[in-house]
N, C-alpha and C positions, 0 to 999 in steps of 0.2 A: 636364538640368542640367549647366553646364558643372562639370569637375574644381573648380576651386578654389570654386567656389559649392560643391559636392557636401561637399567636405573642410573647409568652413569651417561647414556646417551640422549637419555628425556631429558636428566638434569642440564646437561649441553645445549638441549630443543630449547628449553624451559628461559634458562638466561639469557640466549639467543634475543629474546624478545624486548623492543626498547621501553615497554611499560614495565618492565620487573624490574625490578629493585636488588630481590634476592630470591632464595626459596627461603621457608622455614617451615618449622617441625609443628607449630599450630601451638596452640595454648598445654596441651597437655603430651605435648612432644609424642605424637605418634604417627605424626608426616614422616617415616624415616624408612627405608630398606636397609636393614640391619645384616651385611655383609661380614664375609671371614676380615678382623683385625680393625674394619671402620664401618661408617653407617655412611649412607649417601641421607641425606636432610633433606624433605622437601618434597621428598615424591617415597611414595609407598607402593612397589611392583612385590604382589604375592606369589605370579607364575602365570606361563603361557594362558591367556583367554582369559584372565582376571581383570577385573575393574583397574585403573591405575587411579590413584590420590596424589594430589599436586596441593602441598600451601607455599603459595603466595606476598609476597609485600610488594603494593604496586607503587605506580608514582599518581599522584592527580593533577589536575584536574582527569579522569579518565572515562570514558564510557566501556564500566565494569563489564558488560553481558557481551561486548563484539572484544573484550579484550582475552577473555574468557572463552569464546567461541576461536579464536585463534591459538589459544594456547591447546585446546581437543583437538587443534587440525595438526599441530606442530608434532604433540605427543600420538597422534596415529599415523604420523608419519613412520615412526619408530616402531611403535607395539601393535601394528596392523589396526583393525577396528575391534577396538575394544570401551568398553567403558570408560569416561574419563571422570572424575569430580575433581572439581577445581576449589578450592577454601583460601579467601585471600584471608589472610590474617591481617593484615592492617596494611593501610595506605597513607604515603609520605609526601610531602609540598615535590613538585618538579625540582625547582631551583631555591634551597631556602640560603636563606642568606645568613653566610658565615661572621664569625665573631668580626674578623678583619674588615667586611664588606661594609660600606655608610651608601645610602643613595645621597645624590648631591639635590 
């Protein structure tokens, strides 16, 4: 599978999952596979047999390490067995509540 087919199929795994949020590119923006014309954000594929890099924004309350452990099964689903490191960049309320929203 070419790179950007590879990175654009994790990214697919990746979303797939109802604890993500989103991907992102990490604090110093180097989560990214840097593609002809765009970047896939979020996951970093260097070529066949290399490590893959996944950042993260998840929702909470969550149990970070089994959600983690699911995102390496989603992503070898894709890139066979390979390496996975996963970096959540930050983590958001499930349900917060909007300016319009009042509890009664």
């Amino acid at each position: 599978m070419t790179p950007d087919r590879l990175a654009d199929a994790i990214a697919d795994e990746i979303r797939g999952h109802p604890a993500v949020v989103r991907l992102d590119a990490g604090r110093h923006g180097t989560l990214v596979t840097p593609l002809k014309g765009r970047r896939v954000v979020g996951v970093r594929v260097l070529g066949p047999g290399e490590p893959v890099d996944i950042g993260v924004v998840l929702r909470m309350p969550g149990p970070f390490p089994e959600v983690a452990a699911d995102l390496r099964v989603r992503v070898r689903r894709v890139a066979g067995d390979v390496p996975v490191n996963i970096t959540v960049t930050d983590a958001v309320d499930p349900a917060p509540v909007g300016a319009g929203d009042q509890e009664s």
